[in-house]
C-alpha positions in Angstrom: 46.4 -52.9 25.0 44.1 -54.4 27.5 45.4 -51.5 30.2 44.8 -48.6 27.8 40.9 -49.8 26.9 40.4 -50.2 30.6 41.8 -46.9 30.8 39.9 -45.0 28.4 36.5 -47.3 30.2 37.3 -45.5 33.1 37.5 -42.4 32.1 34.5 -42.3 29.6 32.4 -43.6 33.0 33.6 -40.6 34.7 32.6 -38.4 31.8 29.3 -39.6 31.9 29.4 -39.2 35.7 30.4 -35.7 35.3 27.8 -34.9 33.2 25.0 -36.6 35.1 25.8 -34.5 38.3 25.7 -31.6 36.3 22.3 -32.6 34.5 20.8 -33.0 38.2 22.2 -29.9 39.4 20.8 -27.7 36.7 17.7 -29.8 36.9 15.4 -27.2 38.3 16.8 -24.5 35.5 16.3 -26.9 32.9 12.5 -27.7 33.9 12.4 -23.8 33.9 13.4 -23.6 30.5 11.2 -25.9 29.3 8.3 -24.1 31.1 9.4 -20.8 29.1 10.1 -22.4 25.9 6.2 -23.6 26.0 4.7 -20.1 27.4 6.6 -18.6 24.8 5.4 -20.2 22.0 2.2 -19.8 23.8 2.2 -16.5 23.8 3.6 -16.1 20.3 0.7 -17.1 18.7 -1.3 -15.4 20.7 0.4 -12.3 20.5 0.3 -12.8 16.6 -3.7 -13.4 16.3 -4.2 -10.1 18.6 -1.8 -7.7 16.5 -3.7 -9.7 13.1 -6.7 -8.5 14.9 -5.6 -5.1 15.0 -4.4 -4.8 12.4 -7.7 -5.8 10.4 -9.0 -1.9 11.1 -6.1 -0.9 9.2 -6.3 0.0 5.7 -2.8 -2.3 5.0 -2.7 -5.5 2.2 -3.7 -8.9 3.8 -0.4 -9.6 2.8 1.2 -6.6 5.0 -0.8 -7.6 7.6 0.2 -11.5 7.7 4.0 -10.8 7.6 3.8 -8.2 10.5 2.0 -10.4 12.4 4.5 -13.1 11.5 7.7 -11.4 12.6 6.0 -10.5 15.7 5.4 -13.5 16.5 9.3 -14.9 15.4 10.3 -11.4 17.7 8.6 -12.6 20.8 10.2 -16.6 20.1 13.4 -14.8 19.8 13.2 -12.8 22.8 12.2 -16.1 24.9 15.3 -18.6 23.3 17.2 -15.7 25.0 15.9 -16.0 27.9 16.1 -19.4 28.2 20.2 -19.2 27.6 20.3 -17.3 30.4 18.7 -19.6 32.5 20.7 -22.1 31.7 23.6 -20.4 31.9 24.7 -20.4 28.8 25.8 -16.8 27.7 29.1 -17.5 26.5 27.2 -19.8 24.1 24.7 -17.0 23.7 28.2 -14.8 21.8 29.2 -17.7 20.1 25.5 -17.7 18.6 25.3 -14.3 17.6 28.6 -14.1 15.9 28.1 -17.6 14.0 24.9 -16.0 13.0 26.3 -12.8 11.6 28.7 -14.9 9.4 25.8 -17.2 9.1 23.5 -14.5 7.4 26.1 -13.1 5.4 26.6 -16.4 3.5 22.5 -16.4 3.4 22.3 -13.3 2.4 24.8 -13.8 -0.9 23.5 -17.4 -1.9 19.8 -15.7 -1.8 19.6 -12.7 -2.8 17.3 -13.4 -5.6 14.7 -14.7 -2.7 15.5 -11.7 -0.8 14.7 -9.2 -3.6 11.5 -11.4 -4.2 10.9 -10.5 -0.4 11.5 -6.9 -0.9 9.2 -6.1 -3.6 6.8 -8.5 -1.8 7.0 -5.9 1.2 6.4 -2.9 -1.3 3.6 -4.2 -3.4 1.6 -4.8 -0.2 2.2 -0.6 0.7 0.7 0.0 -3.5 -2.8 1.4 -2.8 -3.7 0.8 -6.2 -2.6 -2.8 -6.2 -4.8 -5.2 -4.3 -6.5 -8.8 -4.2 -9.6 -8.6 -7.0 -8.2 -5.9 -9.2 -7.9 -7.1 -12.7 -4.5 -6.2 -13.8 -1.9 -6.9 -16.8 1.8 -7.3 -15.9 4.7 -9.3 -17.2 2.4 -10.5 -20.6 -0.1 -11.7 -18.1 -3.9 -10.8 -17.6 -5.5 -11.9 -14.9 -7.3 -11.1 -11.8 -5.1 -10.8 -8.2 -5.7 -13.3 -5.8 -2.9 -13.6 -3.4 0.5 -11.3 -2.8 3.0 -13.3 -0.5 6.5 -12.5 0.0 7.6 -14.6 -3.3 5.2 -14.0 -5.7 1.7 -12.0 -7.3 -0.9 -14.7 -7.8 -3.2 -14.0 -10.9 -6.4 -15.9 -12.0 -6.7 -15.9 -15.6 -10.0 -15.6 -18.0 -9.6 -19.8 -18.3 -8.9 -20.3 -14.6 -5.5 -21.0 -14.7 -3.2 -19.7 -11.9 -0.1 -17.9 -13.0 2.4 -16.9 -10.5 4.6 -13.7 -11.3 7.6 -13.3 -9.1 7.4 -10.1 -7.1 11.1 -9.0 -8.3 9.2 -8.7 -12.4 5.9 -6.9 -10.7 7.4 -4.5 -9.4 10.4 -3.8 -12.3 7.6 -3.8 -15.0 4.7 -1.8 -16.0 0.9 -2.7 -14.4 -2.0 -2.0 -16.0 -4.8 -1.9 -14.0 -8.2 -2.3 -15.2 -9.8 -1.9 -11.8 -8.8 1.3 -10.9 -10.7 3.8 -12.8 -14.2 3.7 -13.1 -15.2 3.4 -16.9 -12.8 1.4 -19.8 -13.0 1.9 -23.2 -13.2 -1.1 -25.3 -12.3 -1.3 -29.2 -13.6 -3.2 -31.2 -12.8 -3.7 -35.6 -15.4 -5.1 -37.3 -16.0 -5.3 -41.3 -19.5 -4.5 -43.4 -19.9 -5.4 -46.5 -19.4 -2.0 -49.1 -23.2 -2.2 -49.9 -24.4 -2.0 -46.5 -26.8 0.3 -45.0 -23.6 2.4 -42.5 -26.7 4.1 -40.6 -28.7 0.8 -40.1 -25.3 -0.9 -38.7 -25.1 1.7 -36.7 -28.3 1.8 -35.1 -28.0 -2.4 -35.2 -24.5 -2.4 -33.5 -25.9 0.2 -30.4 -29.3 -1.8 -29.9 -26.6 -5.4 -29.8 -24.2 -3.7 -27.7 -27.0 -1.9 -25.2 -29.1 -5.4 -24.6 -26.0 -7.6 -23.6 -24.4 -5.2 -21.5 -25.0 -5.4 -18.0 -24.3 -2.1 -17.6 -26.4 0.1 -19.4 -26.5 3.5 -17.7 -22.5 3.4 -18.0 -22.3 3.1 -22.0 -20.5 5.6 -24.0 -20.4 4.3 -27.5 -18.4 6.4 -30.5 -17.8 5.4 -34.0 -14.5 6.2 -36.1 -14.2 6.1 -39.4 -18.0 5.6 -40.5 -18.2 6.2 -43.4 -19.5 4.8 -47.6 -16.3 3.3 -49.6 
């Protein structure tokens, strides 16, 4: 017993004494690496703020505009953890990464693909013209005004403040209504008089009301229906 854990001693030293020449021999590539691996990531975020900037003359969502930059920027890490298996030496490891990663993504793919659709219509509601941040729109049962689109979800601001967040998947599978796009609304409101009532005076009383609390005067267009003496 003692012979067989002096044995396997041995051998472990030599092991380690194996690896430790090879660490020292691949020294200067693995300083090289490291130098990559920090000018990449460098350069990513660089390379992300100037296409952002660029892309701020376009006529693209914010949204849009954040994820290109993003997968830009994961693009240019990509392209430098390639690089650095090279330098190291490592390409067989490099094929055993790409095919682990196809299988990989497959079994991603399946267990999210309610994520990934969220991701989708994320990509297509920042390509709707007439969807953007400020419109006030109604989707889903919801009213509110469009503060944020991100890759999961359409972010409204209601009348009380409250936040509501509406998966992108429901967005873009249901109706919007969207008060922001056209340039006049029509507003209807039911209102009662008593049968006695003067119709021409409430009339007159209900323009004057609605004319002096409207900030918008020169844009009024007020109609009556069904005026008239019971």
């Amino acid at each position: 017993m003692k012979n067989k854990l002096i044995s396997a001693w041995d051998k472990m030293i030599d092991k380690l004494g194996s690896w430790l020449d090879t660490i020292v021999i691949n020294l200067p590539n693995i300083l090289i690496a490291i130098i990559v691996f920090v000018i990449v990531l460098i350069s990513s975020k660089y390379i992300s703020r100037l296409v952002l900037r660029v892309l701020e003359k376009s006529r693209l969502q914010r949204a849009m505009k954040n994820l290109i930059s993003r997968m830009i920027s994961i693009i240019v890490i990509m392209i430098g953890l390639f690089l650095i298996l090279g330098i190291l030496n490592l390409s067989k490891a490099l094929n055993t990464i790409l095919a682990g990663a196809g299988v990989a993504g497959l079994a991603v793919g399946l267990a999210l693909q309610g994520a990934l659709a969220n991701t989708y219509s994320g990509i297509i509601l920042s390509y709707i013209k007439n969807l953007k941040f400020g419109d006030w729109i109604e989707t889903n049962n919801y009213e509110g005004e469009v503060v944020d689109i991100d890759l999961r979800a359409v972010t409204i601001k209601q009348v009380d403040n409250n936040l509501v967040y509406i998966p992108n998947k429901l967005v873009v599978e249901n109706p919007i209504k969207n008060y922001s796009t056209t340039a006049q609304s029509r507003v209807i409101l039911e209102c009662g008089v008593d049968y006695e009532s003067d119709l021409r005076f409430v009339k007159k009383l209900t323009i004057e009301t609605v004319v002096h609390n409207s900030p918008h005067k020169g844009n009024l267009l007020i109609s009556f229906a069904n005026v008239k003496n019971s």
